[in-house]
C-alpha positions, 0 to 999 in steps of 0.5 A: 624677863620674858613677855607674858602676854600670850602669842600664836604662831601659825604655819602651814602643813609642812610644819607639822613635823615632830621637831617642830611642833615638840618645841611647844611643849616647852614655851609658856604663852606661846601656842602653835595652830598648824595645818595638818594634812587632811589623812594624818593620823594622831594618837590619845595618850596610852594606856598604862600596861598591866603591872606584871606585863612583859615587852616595852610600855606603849607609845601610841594609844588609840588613833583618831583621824582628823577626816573621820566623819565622827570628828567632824560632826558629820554623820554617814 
């Protein structure tokens, strides 16, 4: 049986990789606290098409940007 006690693995930006990160999804009390460059771009969950609707279901939802002012609790 597997440790339950929690852990944290913590790495630099160059982990920020899709692979990488993917892999916390799958591990119990084991979270991840990378550096992610100051520019990247991550994404909300989608929204769920209308039904009815034509092409491919979304993959990305609205952006939010780490260096954004609002995320930081500056204001301009």
């Amino acid at each position: 049986m597997r440790d339950p006690e929690e852990k944290v693995i913590v790495a630099d930006s160059r982990y920020e990789e899709q692979h990488f990160l993917g892999i916390f999804e799958h591990l119990k009390h084991t979270f991840g606290l990378i550096r992610l460059h100051s520019n990247r771009v991550l994404y909300e969950e989608p929204q769920e098409k209308p039904k009815g609707s034509r092409g491919a279901p979304r993959k990305h939802g609205k952006p939010f940007k780490l260096n954004s002012a609002h995320r930081a609790g500056r204001s301009k």
